[in-house]
C-alpha positions as CSV (number, residue, x, y, z in Angstrom):
1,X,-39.2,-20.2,200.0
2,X,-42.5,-22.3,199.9
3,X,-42.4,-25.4,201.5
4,X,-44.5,-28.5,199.9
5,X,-44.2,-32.4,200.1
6,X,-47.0,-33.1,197.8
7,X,-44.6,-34.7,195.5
8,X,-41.3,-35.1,196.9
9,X,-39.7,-38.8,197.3
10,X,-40.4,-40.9,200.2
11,X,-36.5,-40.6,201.2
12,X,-36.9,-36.7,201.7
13,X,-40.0,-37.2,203.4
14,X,-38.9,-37.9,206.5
15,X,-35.8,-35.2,206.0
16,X,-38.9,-32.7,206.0
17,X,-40.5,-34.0,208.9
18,X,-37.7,-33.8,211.0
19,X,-37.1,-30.2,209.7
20,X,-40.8,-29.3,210.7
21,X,-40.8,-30.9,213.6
22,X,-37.8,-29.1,215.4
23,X,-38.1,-25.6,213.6
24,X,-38.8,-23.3,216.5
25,X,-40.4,-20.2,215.1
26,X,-41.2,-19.0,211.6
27,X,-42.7,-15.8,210.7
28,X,-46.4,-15.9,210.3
29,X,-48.4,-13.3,208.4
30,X,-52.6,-12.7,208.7
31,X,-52.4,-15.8,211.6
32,X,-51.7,-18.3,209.2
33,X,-49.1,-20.8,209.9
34,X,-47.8,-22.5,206.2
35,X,-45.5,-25.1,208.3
36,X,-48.7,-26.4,209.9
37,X,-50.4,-26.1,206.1
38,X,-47.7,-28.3,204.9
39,X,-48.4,-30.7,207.9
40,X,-51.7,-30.9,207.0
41,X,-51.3,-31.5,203.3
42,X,-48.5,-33.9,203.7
43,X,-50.5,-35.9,206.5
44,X,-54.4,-35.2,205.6
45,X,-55.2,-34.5,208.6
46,X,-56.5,-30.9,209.5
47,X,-54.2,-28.9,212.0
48,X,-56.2,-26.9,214.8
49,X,-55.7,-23.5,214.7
50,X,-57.2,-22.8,218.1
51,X,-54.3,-24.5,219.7
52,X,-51.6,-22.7,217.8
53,X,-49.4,-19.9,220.0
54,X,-49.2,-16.9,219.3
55,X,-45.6,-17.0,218.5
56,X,-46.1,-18.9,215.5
57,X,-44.6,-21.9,216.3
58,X,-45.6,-25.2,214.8
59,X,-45.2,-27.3,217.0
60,X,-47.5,-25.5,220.0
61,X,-50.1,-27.1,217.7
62,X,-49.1,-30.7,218.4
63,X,-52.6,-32.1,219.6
64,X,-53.1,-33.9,222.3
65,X,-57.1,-35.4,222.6
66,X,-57.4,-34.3,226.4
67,X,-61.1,-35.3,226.3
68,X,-60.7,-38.7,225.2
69,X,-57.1,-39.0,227.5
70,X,-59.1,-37.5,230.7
71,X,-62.1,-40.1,229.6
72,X,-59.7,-43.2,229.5
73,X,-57.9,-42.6,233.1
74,X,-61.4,-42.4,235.0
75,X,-62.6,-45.3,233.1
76,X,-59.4,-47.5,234.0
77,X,-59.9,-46.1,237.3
78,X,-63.0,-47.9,237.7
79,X,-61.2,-51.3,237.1
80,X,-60.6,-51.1,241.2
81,X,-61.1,-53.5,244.0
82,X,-61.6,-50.1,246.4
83,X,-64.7,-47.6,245.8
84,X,-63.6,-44.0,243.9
85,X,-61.8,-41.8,244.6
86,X,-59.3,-44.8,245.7
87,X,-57.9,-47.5,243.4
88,X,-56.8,-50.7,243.8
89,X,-55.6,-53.0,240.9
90,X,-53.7,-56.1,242.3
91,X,-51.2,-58.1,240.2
92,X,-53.4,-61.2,238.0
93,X,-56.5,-60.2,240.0
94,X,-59.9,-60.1,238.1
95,X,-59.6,-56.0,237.8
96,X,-55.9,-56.3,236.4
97,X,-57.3,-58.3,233.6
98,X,-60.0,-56.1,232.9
99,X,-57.5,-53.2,232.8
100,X,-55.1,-55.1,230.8
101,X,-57.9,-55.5,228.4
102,X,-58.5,-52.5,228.2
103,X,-55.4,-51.1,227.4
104,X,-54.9,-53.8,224.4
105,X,-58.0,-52.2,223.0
106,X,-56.5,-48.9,223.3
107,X,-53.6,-49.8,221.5
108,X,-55.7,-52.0,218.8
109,X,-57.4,-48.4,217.9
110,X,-54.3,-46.5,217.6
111,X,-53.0,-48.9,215.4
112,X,-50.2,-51.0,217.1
113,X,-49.7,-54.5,216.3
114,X,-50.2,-56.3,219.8
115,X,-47.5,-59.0,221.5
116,X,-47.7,-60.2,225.2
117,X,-44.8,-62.0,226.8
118,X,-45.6,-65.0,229.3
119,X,-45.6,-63.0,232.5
120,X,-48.1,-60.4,231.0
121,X,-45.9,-57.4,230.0
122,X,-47.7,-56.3,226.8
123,X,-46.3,-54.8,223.8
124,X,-47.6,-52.4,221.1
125,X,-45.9,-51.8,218.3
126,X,-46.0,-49.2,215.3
127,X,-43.1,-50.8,212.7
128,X,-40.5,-48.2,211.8
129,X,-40.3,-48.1,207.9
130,X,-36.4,-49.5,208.8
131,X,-37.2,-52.8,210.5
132,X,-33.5,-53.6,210.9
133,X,-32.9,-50.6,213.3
134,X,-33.7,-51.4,216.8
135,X,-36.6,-49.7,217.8
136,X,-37.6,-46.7,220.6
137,X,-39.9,-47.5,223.5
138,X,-41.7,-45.9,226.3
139,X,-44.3,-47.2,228.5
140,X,-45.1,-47.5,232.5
141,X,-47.5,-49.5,234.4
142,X,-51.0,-49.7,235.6
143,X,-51.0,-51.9,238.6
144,X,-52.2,-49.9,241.9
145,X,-51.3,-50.6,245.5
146,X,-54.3,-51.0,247.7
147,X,-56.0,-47.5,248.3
148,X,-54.0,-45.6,245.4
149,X,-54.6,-42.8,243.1
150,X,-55.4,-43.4,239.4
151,X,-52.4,-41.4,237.4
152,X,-49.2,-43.6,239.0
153,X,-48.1,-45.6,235.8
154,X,-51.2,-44.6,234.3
155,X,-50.4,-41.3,232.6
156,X,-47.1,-43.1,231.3
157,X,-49.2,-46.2,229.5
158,X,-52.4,-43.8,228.5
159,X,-50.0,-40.8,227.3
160,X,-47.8,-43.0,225.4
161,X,-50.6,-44.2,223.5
162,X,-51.7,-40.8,222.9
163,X,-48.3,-39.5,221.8
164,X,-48.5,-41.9,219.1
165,X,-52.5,-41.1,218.1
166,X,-50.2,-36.7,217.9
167,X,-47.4,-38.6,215.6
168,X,-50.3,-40.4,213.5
169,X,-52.2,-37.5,212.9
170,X,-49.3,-34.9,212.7
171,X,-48.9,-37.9,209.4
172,X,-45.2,-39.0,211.1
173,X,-43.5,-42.0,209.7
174,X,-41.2,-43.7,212.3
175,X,-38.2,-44.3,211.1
176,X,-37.4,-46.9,213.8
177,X,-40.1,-48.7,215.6
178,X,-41.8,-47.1,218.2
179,X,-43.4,-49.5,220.6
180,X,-45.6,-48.8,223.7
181,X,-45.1,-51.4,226.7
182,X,-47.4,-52.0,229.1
183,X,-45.3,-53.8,232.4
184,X,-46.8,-56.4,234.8
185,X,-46.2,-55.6,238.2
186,X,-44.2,-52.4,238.6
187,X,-45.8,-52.6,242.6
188,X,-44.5,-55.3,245.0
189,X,-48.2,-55.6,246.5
190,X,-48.7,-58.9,245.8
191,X,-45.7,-61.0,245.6
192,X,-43.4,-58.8,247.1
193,X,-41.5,-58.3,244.4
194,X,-41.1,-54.6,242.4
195,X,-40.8,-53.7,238.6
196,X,-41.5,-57.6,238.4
197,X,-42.2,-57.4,234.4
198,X,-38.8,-55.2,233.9
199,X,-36.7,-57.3,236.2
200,X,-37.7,-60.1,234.0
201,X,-37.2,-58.1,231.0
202,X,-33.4,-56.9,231.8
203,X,-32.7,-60.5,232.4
204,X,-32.7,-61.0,236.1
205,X,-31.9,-65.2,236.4
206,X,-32.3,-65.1,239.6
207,X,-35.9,-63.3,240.0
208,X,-37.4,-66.2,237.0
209,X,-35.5,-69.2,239.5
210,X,-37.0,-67.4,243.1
211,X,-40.7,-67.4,241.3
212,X,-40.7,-71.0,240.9
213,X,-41.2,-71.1,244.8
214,X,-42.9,-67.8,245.6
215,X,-46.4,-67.5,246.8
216,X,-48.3,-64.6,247.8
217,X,-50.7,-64.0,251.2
218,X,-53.0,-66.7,250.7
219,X,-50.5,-69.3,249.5
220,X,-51.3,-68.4,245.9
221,X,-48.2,-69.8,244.0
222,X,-47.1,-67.1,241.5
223,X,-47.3,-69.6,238.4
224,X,-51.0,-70.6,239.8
225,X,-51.8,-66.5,239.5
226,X,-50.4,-66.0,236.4
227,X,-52.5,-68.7,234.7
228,X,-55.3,-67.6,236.1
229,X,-54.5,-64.6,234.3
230,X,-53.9,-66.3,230.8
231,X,-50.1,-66.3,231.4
232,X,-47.5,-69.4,231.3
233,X,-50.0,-71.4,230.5
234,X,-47.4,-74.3,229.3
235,X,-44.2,-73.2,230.5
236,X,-42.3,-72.5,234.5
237,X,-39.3,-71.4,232.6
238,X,-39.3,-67.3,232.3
239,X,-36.1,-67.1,230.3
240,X,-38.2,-66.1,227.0
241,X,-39.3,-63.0,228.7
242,X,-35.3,-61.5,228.9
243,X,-34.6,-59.3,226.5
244,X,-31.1,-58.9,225.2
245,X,-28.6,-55.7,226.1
246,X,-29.4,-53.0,223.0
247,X,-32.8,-54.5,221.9
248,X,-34.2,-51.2,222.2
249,X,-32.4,-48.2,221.2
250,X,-33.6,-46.0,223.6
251,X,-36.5,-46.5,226.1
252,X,-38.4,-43.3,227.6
253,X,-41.1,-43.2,230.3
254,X,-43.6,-40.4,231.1
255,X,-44.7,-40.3,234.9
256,X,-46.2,-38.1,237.7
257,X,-43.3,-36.9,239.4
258,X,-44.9,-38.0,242.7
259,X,-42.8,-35.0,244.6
260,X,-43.8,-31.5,245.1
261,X,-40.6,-29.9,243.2
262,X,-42.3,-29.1,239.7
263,X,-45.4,-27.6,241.3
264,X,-44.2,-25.8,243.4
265,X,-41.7,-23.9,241.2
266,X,-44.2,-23.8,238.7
267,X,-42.4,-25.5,235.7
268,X,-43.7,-27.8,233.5
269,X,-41.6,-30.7,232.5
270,X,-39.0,-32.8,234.6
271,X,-36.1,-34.3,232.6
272,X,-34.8,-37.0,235.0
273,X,-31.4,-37.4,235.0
274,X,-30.8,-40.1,237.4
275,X,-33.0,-42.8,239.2
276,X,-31.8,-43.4,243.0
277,X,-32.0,-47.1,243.6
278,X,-33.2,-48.7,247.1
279,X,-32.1,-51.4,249.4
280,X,-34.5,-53.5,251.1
281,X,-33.7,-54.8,254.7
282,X,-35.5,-57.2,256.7
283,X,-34.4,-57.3,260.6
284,X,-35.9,-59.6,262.8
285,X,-34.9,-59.5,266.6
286,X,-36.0,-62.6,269.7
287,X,-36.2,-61.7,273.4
288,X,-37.7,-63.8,276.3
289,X,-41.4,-61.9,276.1
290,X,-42.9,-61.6,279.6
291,X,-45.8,-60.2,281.4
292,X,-46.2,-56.5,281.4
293,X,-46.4,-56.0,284.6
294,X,-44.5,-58.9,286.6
295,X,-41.2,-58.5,284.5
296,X,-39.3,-55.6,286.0
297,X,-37.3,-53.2,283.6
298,X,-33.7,-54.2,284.4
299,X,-34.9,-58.2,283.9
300,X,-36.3,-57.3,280.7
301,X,-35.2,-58.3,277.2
302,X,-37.1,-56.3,274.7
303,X,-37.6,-57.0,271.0
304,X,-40.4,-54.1,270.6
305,X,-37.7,-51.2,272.2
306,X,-34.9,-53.2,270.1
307,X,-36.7,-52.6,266.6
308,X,-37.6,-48.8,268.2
309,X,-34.1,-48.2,268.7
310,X,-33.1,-49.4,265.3
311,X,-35.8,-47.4,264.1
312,X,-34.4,-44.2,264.8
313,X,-30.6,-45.6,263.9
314,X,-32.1,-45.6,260.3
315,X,-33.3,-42.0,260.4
316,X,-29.4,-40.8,261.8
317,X,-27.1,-42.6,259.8
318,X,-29.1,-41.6,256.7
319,X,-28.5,-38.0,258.0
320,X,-24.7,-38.4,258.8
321,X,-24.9,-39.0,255.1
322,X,-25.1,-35.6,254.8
323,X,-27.0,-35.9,251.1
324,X,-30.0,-34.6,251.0
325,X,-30.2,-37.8,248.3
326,X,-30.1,-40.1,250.8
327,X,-32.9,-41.4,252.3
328,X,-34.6,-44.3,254.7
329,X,-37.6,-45.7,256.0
330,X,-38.7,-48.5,258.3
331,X,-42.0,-48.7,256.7
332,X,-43.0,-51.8,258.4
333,X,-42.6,-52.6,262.2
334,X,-44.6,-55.8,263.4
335,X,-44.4,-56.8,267.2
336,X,-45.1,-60.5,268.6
337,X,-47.5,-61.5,270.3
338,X,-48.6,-58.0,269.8
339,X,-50.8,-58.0,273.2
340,X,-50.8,-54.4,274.8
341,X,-50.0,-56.6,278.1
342,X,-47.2,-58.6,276.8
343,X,-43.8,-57.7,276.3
344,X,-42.7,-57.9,272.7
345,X,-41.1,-61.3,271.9
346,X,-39.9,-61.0,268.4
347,X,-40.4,-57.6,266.1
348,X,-39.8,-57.2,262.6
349,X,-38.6,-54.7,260.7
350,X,-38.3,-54.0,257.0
351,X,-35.9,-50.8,255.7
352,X,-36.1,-48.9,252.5
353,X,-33.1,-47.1,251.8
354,X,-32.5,-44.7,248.6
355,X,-29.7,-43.2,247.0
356,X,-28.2,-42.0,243.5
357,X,-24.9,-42.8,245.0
358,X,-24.6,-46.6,245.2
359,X,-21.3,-46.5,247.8
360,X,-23.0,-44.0,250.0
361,X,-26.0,-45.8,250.1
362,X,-24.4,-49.0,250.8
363,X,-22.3,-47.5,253.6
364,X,-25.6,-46.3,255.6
365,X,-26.6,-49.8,255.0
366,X,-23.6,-51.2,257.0
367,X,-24.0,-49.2,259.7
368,X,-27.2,-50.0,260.2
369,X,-26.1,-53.5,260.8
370,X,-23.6,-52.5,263.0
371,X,-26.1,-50.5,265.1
372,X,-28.4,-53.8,264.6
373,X,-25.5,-55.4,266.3
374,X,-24.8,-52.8,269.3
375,X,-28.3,-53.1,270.1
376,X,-28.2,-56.6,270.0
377,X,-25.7,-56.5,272.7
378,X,-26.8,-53.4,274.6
379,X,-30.9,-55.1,275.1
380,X,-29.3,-58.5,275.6
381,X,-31.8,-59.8,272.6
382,X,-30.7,-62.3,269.4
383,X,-30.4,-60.6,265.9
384,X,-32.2,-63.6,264.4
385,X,-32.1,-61.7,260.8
386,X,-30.1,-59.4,259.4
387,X,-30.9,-59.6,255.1
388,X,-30.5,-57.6,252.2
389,X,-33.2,-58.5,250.0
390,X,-31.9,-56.2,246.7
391,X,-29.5,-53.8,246.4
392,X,-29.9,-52.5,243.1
393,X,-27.9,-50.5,241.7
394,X,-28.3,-46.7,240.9
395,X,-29.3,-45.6,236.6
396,X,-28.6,-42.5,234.9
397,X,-30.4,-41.3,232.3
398,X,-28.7,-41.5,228.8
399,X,-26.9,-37.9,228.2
400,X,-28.3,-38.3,223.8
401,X,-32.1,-39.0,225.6
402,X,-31.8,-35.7,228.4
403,X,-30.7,-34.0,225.3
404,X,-33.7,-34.7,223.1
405,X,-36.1,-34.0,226.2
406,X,-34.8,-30.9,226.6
407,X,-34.9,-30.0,223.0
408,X,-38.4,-31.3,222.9
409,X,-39.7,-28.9,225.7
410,X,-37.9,-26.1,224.1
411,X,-39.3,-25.9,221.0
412,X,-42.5,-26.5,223.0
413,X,-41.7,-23.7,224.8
414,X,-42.5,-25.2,228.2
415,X,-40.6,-24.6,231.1
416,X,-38.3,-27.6,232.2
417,X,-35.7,-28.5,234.8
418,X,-33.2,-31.2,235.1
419,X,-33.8,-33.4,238.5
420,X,-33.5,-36.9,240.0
421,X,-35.8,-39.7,240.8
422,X,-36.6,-40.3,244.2
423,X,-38.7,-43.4,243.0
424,X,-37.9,-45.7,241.3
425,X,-39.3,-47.1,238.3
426,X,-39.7,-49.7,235.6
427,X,-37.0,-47.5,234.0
428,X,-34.7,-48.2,236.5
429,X,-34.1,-51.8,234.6
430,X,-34.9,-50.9,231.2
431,X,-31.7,-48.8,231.6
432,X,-29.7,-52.1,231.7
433,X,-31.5,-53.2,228.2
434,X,-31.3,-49.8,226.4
435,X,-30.0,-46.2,226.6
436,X,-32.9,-44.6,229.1
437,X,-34.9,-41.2,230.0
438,X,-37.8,-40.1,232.3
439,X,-40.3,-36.9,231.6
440,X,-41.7,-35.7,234.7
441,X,-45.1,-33.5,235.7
442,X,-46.3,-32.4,238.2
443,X,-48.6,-33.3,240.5
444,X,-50.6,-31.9,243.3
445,X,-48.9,-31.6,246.4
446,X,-46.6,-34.1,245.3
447,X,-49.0,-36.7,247.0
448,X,-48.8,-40.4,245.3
449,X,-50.0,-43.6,246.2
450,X,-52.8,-42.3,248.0
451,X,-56.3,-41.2,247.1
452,X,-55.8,-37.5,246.7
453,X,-53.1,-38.0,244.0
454,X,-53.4,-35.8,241.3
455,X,-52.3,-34.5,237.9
456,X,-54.1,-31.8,235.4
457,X,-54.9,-32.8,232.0
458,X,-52.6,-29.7,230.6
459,X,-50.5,-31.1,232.8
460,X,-50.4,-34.5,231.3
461,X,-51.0,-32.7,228.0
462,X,-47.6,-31.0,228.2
463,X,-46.0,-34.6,228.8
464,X,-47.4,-36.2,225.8
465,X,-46.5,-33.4,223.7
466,X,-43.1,-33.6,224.8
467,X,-42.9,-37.5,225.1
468,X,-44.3,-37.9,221.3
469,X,-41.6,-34.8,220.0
470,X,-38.7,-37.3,221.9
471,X,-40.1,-40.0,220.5
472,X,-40.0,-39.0,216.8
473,X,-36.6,-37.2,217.4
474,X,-35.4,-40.8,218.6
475,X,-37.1,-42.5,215.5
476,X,-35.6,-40.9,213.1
477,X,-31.9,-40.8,214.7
């Protein structure tokens, strides 16, 4: 039966769309698709038969501009306070504002109506032809720590803008709204303080009081940055950022999967069905200091061996886990005075620890302190701190959302495999606004945060195409 939508009625238009968009395979005669005929009558736009498979499915024609998408990441990589390969883009700094500006263009061309809050999270919407539904969002970030690669939080603010230049042309009318967000400050490089923009966003109270007082490195209060920036220009008070639970009906974020697991089995697409949440520690211990030489050992009060033996009591008790989800780091380690001929006064240490299982993760952090403790007594030094900065809780991905991505890379016919976060993300506290979902790709070597990161453009391809098919399946439910 021929299909046409010439001249049906608006409400079977959408109806249609849906059906076209999740057919998986119709028989094709003389290389001619007539779903992807239909697209292009009912949308104007031409369909490329190049990129059509050969099992005549429609939707392997979803197109995805790679030259213009590989174009925009090495020219926002450019917006960098390091030279190339590396990037970094600091929080309010003068290449942050460039790249924020270039993003808003971005979004001017593909058509989304543009909103910024007063931290800087930026917001681009395409209104749903239902304006009383609560609308679909995706998004990720662009800040970079120093020395960084250029596809962290890139590919997830560049390919959602993409996948909604595929739903434009492919002529798709969003039911709900479909909006793109661009968040401020996913990386704790200058404040200190990660997925800043989101935090704000799920409504954390006391994140917008502790940023009255915060300053960065230089003394730089954060409100002083911010308007520097063009944000909060007449306002201290942060509580118009938070948005209320169910604003969104469903947020859903592409990324790098910054691990080697995709690549390495050679498959495609990572549906994420959980994001392990981390713990920061700080641990600060006091001895007497001393000479290096004229102090003998069994005199000695140590700090330096103190925050070494702590050290290593992270990387046990997070294997007495025995999870293979558990993880820890001590990823910074300061010794005072920090002469090679002076024995360490004070040392500092500051923890990472990572779990999907919120009481396992919490019990390794107890026995860390109690270790803290032992060695307190054992090396006759002071446990001047013992604090828990954030202990944030764990998010699973929404079970109607892992459905959809998997039914998106299906009909793509792309490989896909469910899996966990490791990192965390902005998505970790959208999940406490909305229903939420990650798409994965891989990566090379798994490296991230470093310069050598890297991600294909079929790669990244294969994400847009399946982020824009989620998207649309999301619209219209």
């Amino acid at each position: 039966m021929a299909l046409t939508t010439l001249y049906m009625p608006k409400s079977l238009l959408i109806v249609h769309l849906i059906f076209v968009f999740t057919i998986s395979a119709i028989s094709v005669r003389n290389d001619e698709d007539p779903i992807a005929k239909t697209m292009e009558d009912f949308s104007g736009y031409p369909t490329s038969e190049s990129e059509s498979c050969s099992s005549g499915s429609p939707l392997s024609s979803l197109s995805v501009d790679t030259q213009s998408l590989q174009r925009q990441i090495e020219e926002l990589s450019s917006f960098s306070d390091s030279p190339a390969p590396a990037v970094t883009r600091i929080l309010y700094s003068e290449k942050d504002v460039l790249a924020r500006s270039y993003i808003k263009k971005l979004m001017q061309l593909a058509g989304l109506s543009i909103r910024e809050d007063v931290v800087g999270n930026i917001f681009g919407t395409w209104e749903g032809f239902n304006s009383g539904l609560a609308g679909v969002a995706t998004g990720s970030h662009v800040d970079a720590i120093p020395y960084s690669g250029k596809y962290d939080g890139v590919v997830g603010v560049l390919g959602a803008i993409e996948a909604i230049n595929v739903l434009r042309r492919y002529g798709f009318r969003p039911k709900r709204s479909l909006e793109v967000i661009f968040f401020t400050s996913e990386e704790p490089t200058r404040f200190g303080i990660s997925c800043l923009g989101s935090r704000l966003l799920a409504g954390s109270e006391p994140l917008a009081s502790a940023l009255k007082n915060t300053v960065d490195s230089q003394n730089i209060s954060f409100f002083e940055a911010a308007r520097s920036a063009g944000y909060a220009q007449d306002q201290d008070d942060l509580t118009s950022v938070f948005l209320k639970k169910g604003f969104y009906s469903a947020f859903v974020e592409l990324h790098i999967e910054q691990g080697p697991i995709l690549e390495e089995e050679g498959i495609s697409i990572g549906v994420v069905t959980a994001i392990a949440a981390p713990a920061s520690i700080k641990v600060d211990f006091e001895g007497n200091g001393g000479h290096a030489g004229a102090v003998l050992m069994p005199q000695r009060n140590d700090a330096g061996l103190a925050a070494a033996e702590l050290a290593l009591a992270v990387e046990q008790h997070v294997l007495e886990s025995g999870s293979i989800d558990t993880v820890g780091t001590v990823g910074i380690l300061d010794l005072h005075p920090g002469a090679i001929n002076s024995i360490p006064s004070k040392s500092h240490l500051e923890i990472d620890t990572r779990d999907i299982d919120e009481t396992r993760r919490n019990y390794v952090i107890e026995k860390i302190h109690q270790s803290a403790l032992k060695i307190t007594k054992n090396r006759k030094v002071q446990l001047s701190e013992f604090k828990i900065v954030n202990q944030d809780p764990p998010a699973a991905s929404d079970e109607s959302i892992i459905k959809a991505m998997e039914d998106a890379s299906k009909e793509l016919n792309l490989t896909h495999k469910l899996m966990i976060s490791r990192a965390y993300h902005d998505s970790l506290f959208m999940a406490r606004v909305s229903p939420m979902g990650m798409i994965f790709i891989p990566c090379y070597k798994g490296y991230s945060h470093k310069p050598e990161e890297f991600a294909s453009i079929e790669d990244i391809a294969n994400g847009v195409k399946v982020l824009a098919l989620t998207l649309a399946k999301l619209s219209l439910g």
